[in-house]
C-alpha positions, 0 to 999 in steps of 0.5 A, spaced: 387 644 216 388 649 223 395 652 221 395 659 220 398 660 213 397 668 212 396 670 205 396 677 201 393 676 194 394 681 189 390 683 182 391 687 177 385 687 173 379 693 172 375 687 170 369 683 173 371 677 169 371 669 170 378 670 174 376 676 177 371 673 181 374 667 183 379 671 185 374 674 191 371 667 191 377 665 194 380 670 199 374 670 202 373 663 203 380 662 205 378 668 209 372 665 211 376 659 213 380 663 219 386 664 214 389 670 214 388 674 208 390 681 205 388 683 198 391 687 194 387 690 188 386 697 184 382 702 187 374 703 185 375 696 181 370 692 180 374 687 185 375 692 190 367 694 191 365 686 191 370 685 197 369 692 200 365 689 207 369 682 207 373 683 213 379 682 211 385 687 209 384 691 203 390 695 200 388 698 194 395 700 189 395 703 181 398 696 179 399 700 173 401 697 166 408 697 164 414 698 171 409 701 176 416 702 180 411 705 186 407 698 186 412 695 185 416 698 192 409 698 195 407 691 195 415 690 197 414 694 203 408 690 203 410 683 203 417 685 209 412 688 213 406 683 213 411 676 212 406 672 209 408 665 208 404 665 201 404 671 196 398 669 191 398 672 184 392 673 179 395 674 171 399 678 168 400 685 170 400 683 179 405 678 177 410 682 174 409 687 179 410 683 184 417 682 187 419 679 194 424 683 198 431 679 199 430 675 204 422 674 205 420 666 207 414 667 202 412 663 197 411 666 191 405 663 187 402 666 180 395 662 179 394 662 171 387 663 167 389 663 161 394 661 156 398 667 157 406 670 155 410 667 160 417 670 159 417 677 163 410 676 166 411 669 170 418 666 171 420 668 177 415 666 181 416 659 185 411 655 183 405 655 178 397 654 179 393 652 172 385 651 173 385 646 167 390 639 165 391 643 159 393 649 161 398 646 165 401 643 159 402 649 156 406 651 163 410 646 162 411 645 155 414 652 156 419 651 159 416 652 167 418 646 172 414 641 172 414 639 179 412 646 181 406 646 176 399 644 179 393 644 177 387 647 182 380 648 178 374 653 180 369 653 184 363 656 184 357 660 189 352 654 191 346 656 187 341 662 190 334 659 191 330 663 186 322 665 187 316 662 183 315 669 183 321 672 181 321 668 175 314 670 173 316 677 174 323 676 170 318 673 164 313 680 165 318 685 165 323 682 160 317 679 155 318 672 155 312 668 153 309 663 158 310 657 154 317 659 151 324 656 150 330 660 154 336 659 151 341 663 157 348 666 154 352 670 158 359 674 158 364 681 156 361 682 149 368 681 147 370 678 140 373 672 143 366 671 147 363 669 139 357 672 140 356 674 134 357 666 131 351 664 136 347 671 132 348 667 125 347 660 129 340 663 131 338 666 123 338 659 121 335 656 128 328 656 126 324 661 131 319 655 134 321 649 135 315 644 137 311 650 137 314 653 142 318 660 140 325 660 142 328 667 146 336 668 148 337 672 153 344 675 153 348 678 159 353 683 159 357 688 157 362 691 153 365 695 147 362 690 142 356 692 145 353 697 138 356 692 133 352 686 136 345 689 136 346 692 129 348 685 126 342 683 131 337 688 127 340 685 120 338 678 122 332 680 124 333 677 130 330 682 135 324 680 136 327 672 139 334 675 143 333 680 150 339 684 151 340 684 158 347 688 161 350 686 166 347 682 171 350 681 178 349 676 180 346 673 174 343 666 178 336 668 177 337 668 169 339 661 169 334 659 173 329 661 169 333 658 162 331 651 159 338 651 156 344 654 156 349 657 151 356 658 151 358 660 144 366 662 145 371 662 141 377 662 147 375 658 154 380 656 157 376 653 164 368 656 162 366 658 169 360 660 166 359 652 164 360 651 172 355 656 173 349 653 169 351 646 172 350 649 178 343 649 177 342 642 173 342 646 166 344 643 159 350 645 156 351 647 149 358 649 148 364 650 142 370 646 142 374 650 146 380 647 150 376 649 158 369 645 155 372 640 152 375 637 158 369 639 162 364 636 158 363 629 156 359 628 149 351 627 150 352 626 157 353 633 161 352 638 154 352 638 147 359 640 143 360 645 136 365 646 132 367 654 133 365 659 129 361 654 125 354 657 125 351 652 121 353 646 126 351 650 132 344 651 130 343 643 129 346 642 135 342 648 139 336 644 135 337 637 138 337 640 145 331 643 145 328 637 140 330 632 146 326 630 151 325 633 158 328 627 160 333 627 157 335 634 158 334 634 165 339 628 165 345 633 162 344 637 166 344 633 172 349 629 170 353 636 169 351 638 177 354 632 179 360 633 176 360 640 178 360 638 185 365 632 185 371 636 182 368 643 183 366 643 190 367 650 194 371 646 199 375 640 195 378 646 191 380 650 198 382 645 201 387 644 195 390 651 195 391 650 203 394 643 201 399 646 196 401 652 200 403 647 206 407 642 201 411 648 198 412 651 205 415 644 208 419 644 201 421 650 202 424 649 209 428 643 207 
């Protein structure tokens, strides 16, 4: 698509989550497209660092929590000035912050990665963006037109090419044995992420399994962070699992895994499943909403029931007991999938296509 359609896009959160990081995905890519494009985010916020040098123009407010009255003036005096055809919203709080100025062209669109609280956060948008079939129900079950709700998923970087090398260092400096299993999980160590469901699963996974010993590698941060490495010592698992912090970008460590693990309680999408299909890894997942659209059973991954560790292990079991062949083929099955509905450039085109169709709504 050649026509300009300039943007401002605006982001609340002190996170680097999966919402996050799409939301730098995105403007950059539409940025990258010849889009004009201004962000709008916090100042010293993860997303504000990541797009620092991207060339596109960046506007750091408070987008504090309650009525920020001074973010909500800025981003008005924002969108009078600029008159962007789209104002793109990203959750809650920059949502509820944002209100365009009476008589602004603009088309307001709140993009959803979650199951959130509509009444005072949503509903005065004009149209709505979900990333999965089933958060788009939930929009319109409640109460949201449903001709104004769309679903446009997400997109992921294309995989970094990893060094033999690198691997080999990643084994020495995180003491990984030659000829172990690396089962690789990764998120904020958050109750809702089930980290401690994936400890229980691994207490009663055996610690070799044809003879090879079993290693879980663990990135990210977070307030759980003490919590899960005490039940870690209870367990007596801290001999098998590697504690890695956070990892930015975390390519290297799918690359180096055999399996990977996404043990979460809530998911509504599971960019982290996305990531590992990225580079051809198997899957084992809960049976959360995001997972259970994305992964079809015994071909692109294996699916457990939440919070159930018992079903868990056998399920991580039965992966690393299936052949080579079979593992490969998940993964690959999930890559082709990935590339097939998730591709960087169908997902941009999408969002390109939605913002004309709503300006020519617009305007008739």
């Amino acid at each position: 698509m050649n026509k300009s359609l300039p943007s401002i896009h605006v982001l609340g959160s002190r996170q680097f989550g999966g919402a996050d990081q799409f939301f730098v995905r995105l403007t950059r890519a539409l940025h990258e497209t010849g889009q004009p494009v201004t962000t709008v985010s916090r100042p010293n916020s993860p997303v504000t660092q990541a797009i620092a040098h991207d060339g596109m123009e960046k506007i750091q407010l408070p987008l504090s929590n309650g009525w920020d009255v001074w973010s909500i003036w800025q981003l008005r005096g924002l969108i009078k000035s600029r008159q962007p055809c789209i104002v793109q919203t990203y959750m809650g709080r920059a949502t509820r912050l944002t209100r365009l100025p009476k008589k602004s062209q603009a088309v307001h669109i709140a993009r959803l990665g979650g199951y959130y609280k509509i009444d005072g956060y949503y509903r005065h948008a004009h149209a709505w963006v979900g990333n999965t079939k089933g958060l788009c129900d939930y929009l319109i079950n409640s109460g949201l037109p449903a001709n104004k709700v769309f679903e446009i998923g997400n997109f992921v970087p294309n995989p970094i090419a990893i060094s033999a090398e690198t691997l080999i260092t990643l084994r020495q400096d995180w003491s990984i044995p030659n000829d172990a299993w690396v089962l690789f999980t990764l998120g904020r160590l958050i109750d809702i992420k089930g980290f401690d469901d994936l400890l229980e699963a691994l207490a009663i996974l055996p610690s070799e399994i044809d003879g090879r010993p079993v290693i879980v590698l663990i990135a990210g941060t977070g307030p759980l962070d003490a919590k899960l490495k005490a039940l870690t010592a209870q367990l007596g698992l801290e001999s098998r699992i590697r504690w890695l912090g956070w990892q930015d970008p975390p390519d290297a460590f799918y690359a180096l895994a055999d399996v990977f693990v996404c043990p979460s309680r809530v998911e509504t999408l599971g960019n982290v499943i996305l990531e590992a299909w990225n580079y051809g890894l198997p899957v084992v997942s809960t049976q959360t909403p995001g997972p259970l659209e994305l992964i079809e059973e015994g071909r692109t991954g294996l699916l457990t029931p939440i919070g159930e560790a018992n079903r868990m292990a056998a399920r991580l079991k039965e992966m690393l007991t299936a052949t080579t062949t079979q593992r490969n083929a998940m993964g690959e099955a999930g890559k082709a999938y990935l590339n097939a509905h998730f591709g960087k450039s169908a997902i941009v085109n999408a969002y390109l296509s939605l913002y004309d169709r709503l300006l020519t709504e617009a305007s008739t």
